[in-house]
Steps between C-alpha positions, in 0.01 A plus 500: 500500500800758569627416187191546339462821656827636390460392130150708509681796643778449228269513242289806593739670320504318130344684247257361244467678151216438265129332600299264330151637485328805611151499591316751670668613838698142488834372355594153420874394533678175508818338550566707822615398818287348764243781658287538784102548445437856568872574513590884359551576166685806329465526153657762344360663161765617210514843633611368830159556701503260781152368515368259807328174457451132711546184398145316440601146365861367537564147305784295343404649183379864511430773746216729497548858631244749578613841445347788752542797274364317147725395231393797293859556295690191574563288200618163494880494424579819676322450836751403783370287801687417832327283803612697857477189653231619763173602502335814507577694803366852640692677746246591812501716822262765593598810302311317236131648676443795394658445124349382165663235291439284218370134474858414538563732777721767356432877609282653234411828743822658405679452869817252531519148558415441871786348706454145592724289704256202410451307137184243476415264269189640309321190424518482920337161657145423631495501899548141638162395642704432796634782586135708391311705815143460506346825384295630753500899564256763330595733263269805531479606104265776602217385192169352683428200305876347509536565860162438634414187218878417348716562745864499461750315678858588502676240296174454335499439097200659403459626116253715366277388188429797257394579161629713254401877579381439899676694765773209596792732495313796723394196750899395498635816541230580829600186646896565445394840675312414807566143605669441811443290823308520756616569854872620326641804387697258200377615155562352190793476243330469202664357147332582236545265175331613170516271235406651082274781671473845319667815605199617639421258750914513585458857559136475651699261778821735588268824502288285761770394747666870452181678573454262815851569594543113537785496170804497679350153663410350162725312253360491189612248177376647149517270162247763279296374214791626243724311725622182327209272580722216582648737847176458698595134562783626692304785670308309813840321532751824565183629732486204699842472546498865721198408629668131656837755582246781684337249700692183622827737534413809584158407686261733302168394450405530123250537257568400107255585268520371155339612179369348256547134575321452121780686338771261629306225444501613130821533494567161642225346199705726236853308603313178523335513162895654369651136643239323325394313811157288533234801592267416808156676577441828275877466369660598830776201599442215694732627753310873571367338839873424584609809440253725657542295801879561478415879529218495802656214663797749595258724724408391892693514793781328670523348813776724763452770220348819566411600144258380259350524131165564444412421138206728283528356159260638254404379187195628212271199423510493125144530407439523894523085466569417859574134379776601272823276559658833658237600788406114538836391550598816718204406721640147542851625634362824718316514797178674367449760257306830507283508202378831263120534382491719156098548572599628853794724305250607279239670838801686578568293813863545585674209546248287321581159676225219465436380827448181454777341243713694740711338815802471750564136559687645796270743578339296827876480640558840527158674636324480806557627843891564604526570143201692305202539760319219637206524272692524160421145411140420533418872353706371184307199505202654510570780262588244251223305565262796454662620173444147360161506564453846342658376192217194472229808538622707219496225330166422594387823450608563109293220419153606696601892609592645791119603581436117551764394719351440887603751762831336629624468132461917522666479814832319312492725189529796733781368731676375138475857347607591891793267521620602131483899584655480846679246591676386130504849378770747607720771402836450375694694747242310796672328736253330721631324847421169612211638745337711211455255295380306747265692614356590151453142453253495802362826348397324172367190683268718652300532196397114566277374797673342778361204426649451199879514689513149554900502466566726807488429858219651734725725645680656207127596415456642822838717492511576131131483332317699713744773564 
C-alpha cells in the first residue's frame, strides 16, 4: 500500500496531451495511469487556461472526466490533462460567513481568498449511524404553520415541495432570518447553496439577509443559470463541506438551504444520458436515490458534538407532480416534507402550505411541555383533524352548495376560511413566537363547538377554549 501510495503521488505530476472524445462537459482519455473515482482533474486548454474537472469513471481502458467550467474551446489534440492525485478539496474556516462564492467555492464578491488552516474533502462522508444524536430540540422558525403543525427539529432534514412561480425562495430566506432555538441566545449560521437559479432570485437572497443585517452570518454558494450547468453538481457538495467544518469543529449550529434540488437533478440526468447509461424513471439514473441521500445524509448531529446541520432542501415539482422520482424519492430519505398549494398561492395566502400532505416525522419528539408548551400536541392534532374535515365539506359543498350544507358543516367552512386567514397567513417580515401561535391556534378552534374537540384533554379546554 505505501508503495502504491508513492507511485500515485509520483504520477500526479505526468502530463497527458491529446483526448479521445469530447462530449458535452466530459472528456474521454485512455491509456493513462491508474486513477481514483472522483480524483481531481486539470485540464489545460491550448491557450494555457487551467480548467477544473473530477474523474467520473476510471477503467483499464479509458477514463471519463467531467470538466466544471465546460469544454467550450478545447479541441482534441491540443487539450492537456493531468490527474492531482486527490480529490476535490475546499479550504474552510469561518471567514467564509459573511462572503459569496461560486459552486466551487471561489470568492466571486470581489474580497480575497479567506485564510484557512483546514482543507476537506468535498465529496465529505455521510454521518455513521453510530455516532448520530437523536434530534430532539425545537427550532422556532417564527412562520405559524411549520412551528405550530411542522415543526422543526435541529438536525432535522426537512425539504420544502414547490412549484414553479410559488414563494419557495421568500419562505427560505424568512426561515434563514428568524430561526433560532428556544430557551438560547445561539442563532443560526446559515449556508446558502443555489444551484442554476437566475440573478434575480441570487440578488433577491443577499438583499434579504443584508436588509435583516443577518449577512455577515450567512455563507452563500452561487452556480447561476449561465453558469456551466454541469457546476451545480458540485455546489451542495462545497456547501456542505463548511457546513460539516462550522458545526462538528467549531460547534455552530447551522442551517443549509439548498435551491433548486430539480436543477441538479437535471444536471445529474444530462451527464447520465452523456455516458449513455440505462435511464431509470422519467430518464433520471438509477442511482438519483443514492445520490440525494449522499447529500442529506451528511446533515444531523453528532454525539459529544455541540454543533449540528439542519437541512431545508427545496425543490419545484415539475408540473406540481408530487410523485415525480425527485420529491418521491426525497420524501423516502428525509424526515417529512413541508408541502406548497398553488390554489392556496393563488388566495394570496402567504406561505401557501397544504395542511394536510404536509408533516415532521420528528415533529412529536420535539414539542410538548419542557420544550414547546404543554398543549402544543393535542392542539396540532386537533387542528389537523379539523382542517381535514373542512376539506371533505368543500368538497361536499361544490357538488350541492353551500346553502345546503347542515349547520356544523357552516361551522367548519368558517373556522377553514378562519384557520387559512389567521393562523397560515402572515406577513413576510412576521415573526410569530411559540406562545402566539399557540394561542391563535386556540383562537381559530374557537370557531367550532366544544364538542367537536374530541382530540384535547378537558382541561386544555378549560384553560385555553374558554379564555
Amino acid at each position: 500500500m505505501p508503495e502504491l501510495c508513492a507511485n500515485r503521488k509520483l504520477l500526479s505530476g505526468r502530463e497527458y496531451i491529446g483526448v479521445d472524445k469530447i462530449d458535452g462537459p466530459l472528456i474521454f482519455t485512455s491509456n493513462t495511469h491508474a486513477v481514483g473515482y472522483r480524483e481531481l482533474v486539470e485540464c489545460v486548454d491550448r491557450q494555457g487556461h487551467v480548467r477544473l474537472g473530477i474523474v467520473l469513471e476510471s477503467s483499464t481502458n479509458a477514463v471519463v472526466v467531467q470538466i466544471f467550467e465546460g469544454t467550450s474551446g478545447l479541441t482534441l489534440p491540443d487539450t492537456r490533462v493531468r490527474f492531482v492525485g486527490r480529490p476535490l478539496k475546499l479550504g474552510v474556516s469561518r471567514e467564509m460567513l459573511g462572503r459569496v462564492f461560486n459552486g466551487l467555492g471561489q470568492p466571486i464578491d470581489g474580497g480575497p481568498d479567506p485564510r484557512s488552516d483546514i482543507e476537506l474533502d468535498v465529496n465529505g462522508l455521510a454521518i455513521n449511524p453510530t455516532a448520530r444524536q437523536y434530534p430532539r430540540d425545537f427550532i422556532q422558525t417564527g412562520i405559524s404553520v411549520i412551528d405550530g403543525m411542522n415543526t422543526l427539529i435541529r438536525g432535522q432534514k426537512l425539504p420544502i415541495f414547490s412549484g414553479n412561480g410559488l414563494p419557495h425562495n421568500e419562505l427560505a430566506a424568512q426561515i434563514a432570518r428568524q430561526a433560532r432555538i428556544r430557551g438560547t441566545q445561539t442563532e443560526f449560521s446559515v449556508v446558502f447553496a443555489a444551484m442554476g437559479v437566475k440573478h434575480d432570485v441570487a440578488g433577491f437572497f443577499i438583499r434579504s439577509f443584508e436588509e435583516s443585517g443577518v449577512l455577515d452570518n450567512v455563507a452563500l454558494f452561487l452556480s447561476l443559470a449561465d453558469d456551466p450547468s454541469i457546476e451545480r453538481l458540485i455546489t451542495p457538495r462545497t456547501a456542505l463541506t463548511l457546513a460539516e467544518h462550522l458545526a462538528f469543529n467549531e460547534d455552530i449550529h447551522v442551517l443549509v438551504v439548498m435551491t433548486d434540488m430539480t436543477n441538479y437533478c437535471e444536471s445529474l440526468r444530462e451527464i447520465s444520458t452523456i455516458r449513455g447509461e440505462i435511464p431509470s424513471r422519467k430518464g433520471y439514473p438509477g442511482y438519483l436515490y443514492s445520490d440525494l441521500a449522499e447529500l442529506y445524509e451528511r446533515s444531523g448531529m453528532i454525539k459529544d458534538r455541540a454543533g449540528s446541520i439542519t437541512l431545508m432542501p427545496i425543490l419545484t415539482m415539475p408540473n406540481d407532480d408530487i410523485s415525480h422520482p425527485i420529491p418521491d424519492l426525497s420524501g423516502y430519505i428525509t424526515e417529512g416534507q413541508i408541502v406548497f398549494e398553488r390554489e392556496m398561492d393563488g388566495r394570496g395566502i402567504y406561505p401557501p402550505v397544504a395542511g394536510l400532505p404536509s408533516l415532521s416525522r420528528l415533529m412529536k419528539d420535539g414539542i410538548g411541555e419542557g420544550m414547546t408548551r404543554a398543549d402544543h400536541p393535542h392542539l396540532a392534532s386537533q387542528l389537523f383533524a379539523a382542517y381535514s374535515y373542512v376539506k371533505d365539506v368543500r368538497n361536499l359543498a361544490s357538488v350541492i352548495g353551500e346553502e345546503e350544507l347542515t349547520p356544523l358543516d357552516r361551522q367548519y367552512i368558517e373556522f377553514g376560511r378562519e384557520f387559512e386567514q389567521r393562523f397560515v397567513s402572515q406577513r413576510k417580515d412576521e415573526d410569530r413566537t411559540i406562545e402566539q401561535t399557540l394561542d391563535l391556534g386556540w383562537s381559530v378552534l374557537r370557531e367550532l363547538p366544544a364538542e367537536e374537540l374530541h382530540r384535547i384533554t378537558d382541561e386544555e379546554i378549560e384553560k385555553y377554549y374558554g379564555s
